[in-house]
C-alpha positions in Angstrom: 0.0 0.0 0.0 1.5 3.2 -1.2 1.5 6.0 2.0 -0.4 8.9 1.9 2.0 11.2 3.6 1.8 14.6 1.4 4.8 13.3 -1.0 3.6 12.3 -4.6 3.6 8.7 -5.6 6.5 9.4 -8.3 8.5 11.4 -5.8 8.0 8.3 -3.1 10.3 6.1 -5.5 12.9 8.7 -6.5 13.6 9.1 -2.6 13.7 5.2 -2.1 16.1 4.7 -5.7 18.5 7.7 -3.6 18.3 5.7 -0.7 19.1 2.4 -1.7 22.0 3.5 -3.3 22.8 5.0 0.1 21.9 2.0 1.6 24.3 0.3 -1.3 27.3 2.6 0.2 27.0 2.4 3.8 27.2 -1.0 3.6 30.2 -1.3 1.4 32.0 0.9 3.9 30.5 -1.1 6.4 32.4 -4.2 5.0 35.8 -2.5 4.3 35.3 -0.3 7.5 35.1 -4.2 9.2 37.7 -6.0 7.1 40.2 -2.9 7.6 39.2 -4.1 11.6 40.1 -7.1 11.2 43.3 -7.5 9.4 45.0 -4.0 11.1 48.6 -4.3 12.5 51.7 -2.1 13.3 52.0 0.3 16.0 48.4 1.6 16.7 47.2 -1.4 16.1 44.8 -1.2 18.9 43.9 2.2 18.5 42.9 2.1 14.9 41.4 -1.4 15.4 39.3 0.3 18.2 38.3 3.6 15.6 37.4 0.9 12.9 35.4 -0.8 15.0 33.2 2.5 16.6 32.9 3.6 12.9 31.8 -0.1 11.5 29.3 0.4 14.8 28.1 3.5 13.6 27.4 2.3 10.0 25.3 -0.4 11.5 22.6 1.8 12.9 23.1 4.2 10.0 21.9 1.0 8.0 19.0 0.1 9.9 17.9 3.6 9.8 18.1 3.9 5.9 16.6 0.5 5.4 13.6 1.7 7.4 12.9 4.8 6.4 13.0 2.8 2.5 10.0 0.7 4.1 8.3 3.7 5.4 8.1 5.5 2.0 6.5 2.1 0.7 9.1 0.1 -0.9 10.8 -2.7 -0.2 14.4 -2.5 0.7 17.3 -4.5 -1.0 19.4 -6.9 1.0 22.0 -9.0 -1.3 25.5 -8.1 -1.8 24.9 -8.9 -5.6 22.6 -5.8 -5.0 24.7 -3.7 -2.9 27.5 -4.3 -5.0 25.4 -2.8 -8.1 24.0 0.4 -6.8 26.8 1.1 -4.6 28.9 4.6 -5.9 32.0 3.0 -3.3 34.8 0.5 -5.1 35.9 -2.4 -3.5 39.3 -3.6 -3.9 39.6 -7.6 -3.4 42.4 -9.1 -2.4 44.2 -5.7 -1.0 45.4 -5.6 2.6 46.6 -1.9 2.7 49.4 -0.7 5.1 47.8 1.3 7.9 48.2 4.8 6.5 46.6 3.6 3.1 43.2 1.9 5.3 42.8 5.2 6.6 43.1 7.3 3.1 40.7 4.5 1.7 38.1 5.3 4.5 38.5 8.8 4.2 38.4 9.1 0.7 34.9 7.0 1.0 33.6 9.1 3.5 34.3 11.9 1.7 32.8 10.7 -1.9 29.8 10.1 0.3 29.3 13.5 1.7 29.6 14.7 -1.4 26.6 12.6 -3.2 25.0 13.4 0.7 24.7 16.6 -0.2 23.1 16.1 -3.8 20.9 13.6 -2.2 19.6 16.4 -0.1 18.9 18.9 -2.0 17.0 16.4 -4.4 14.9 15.2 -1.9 14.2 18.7 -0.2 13.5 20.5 -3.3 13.0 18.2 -6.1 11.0 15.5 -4.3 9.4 17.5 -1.7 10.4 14.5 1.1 11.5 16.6 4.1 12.0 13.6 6.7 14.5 11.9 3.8 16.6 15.3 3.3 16.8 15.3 7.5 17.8 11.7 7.5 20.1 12.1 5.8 21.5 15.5 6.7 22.1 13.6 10.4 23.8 11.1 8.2 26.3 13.4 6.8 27.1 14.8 9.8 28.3 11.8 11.2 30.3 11.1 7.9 31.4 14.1 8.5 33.0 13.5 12.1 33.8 9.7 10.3 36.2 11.9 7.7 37.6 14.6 10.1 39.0 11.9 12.4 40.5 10.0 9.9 42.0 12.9 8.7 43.6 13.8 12.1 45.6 10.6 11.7 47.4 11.7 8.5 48.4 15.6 9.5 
């Protein structure tokens, strides 16, 4: 059943397509974010595997949230990797096992591509879509990718 929530049918899916590409992102980073985790070594080893693992944290219940707000606009939400992998605007590098100054220029680089489509995503739903809980969901997302990038960054200055 489509909602009737003041937002046009048409405009319903063109928020929910943004989002699952969102979705699509977050959990790429997610994965790399938790693989970065897992395989970190050298001398902050414990502090970076520590920072991975509050970020990877932070990318779970930014997940949740985008998957639910997809339901709540009346669509379904994706859930395979084979789908992820498809919509996602994130690269995935197999078989790479960076050095530790190179997992965090790959994480910032990511969270940085995603504030940047963020902020198109915005302004499409706000102005184009006329979906004002979508643009503040996911203005509160890109503030925390935000924080996600600027700490990262501290690490390389």
């Amino acid at each position: 059943m489509t909602p009737k929530i003041g937002i046009a049918e048409t405009n319903l899916k063109k928020s929910t397509s943004l989002l699952s590409i969102l979705l699509s992102d977050e959990m790429t980073l997610y994965v790399k974010t938790r693989k970065f985790h897992w395989n970190i070594s050298g001398n902050s080893f414990m502090e970076l595997h520590k920072l991975f693992e509050s970020q990877y944290i932070q990318f779970e219940a930014i997940i949740d949230e985008v998957a639910e707000r997809i339901n709540k606009l009346g669509s379904k939400t994706i859930g395979t990797m084979k789908e992820f992998t498809n919509l996602s605007r994130l690269e995935e590098n197999e078989n790479n096992y960076p050095a530790q100054k190179d997992m965090i220029l790959e994480l910032l680089k990511d969270n940085e591509t995603l504030i940047t489509e963020i902020r198109k995503d915005i302004d499409v739903c706000a102005n184009e879509n006329h979906d004002a809980g979508t643009a503040d969901l996911l203005t509160k997302i890109l503030q925390q990718h935000e924080t996600m990038a600027w700490i990262l960054r501290r690490y390389l200055n």
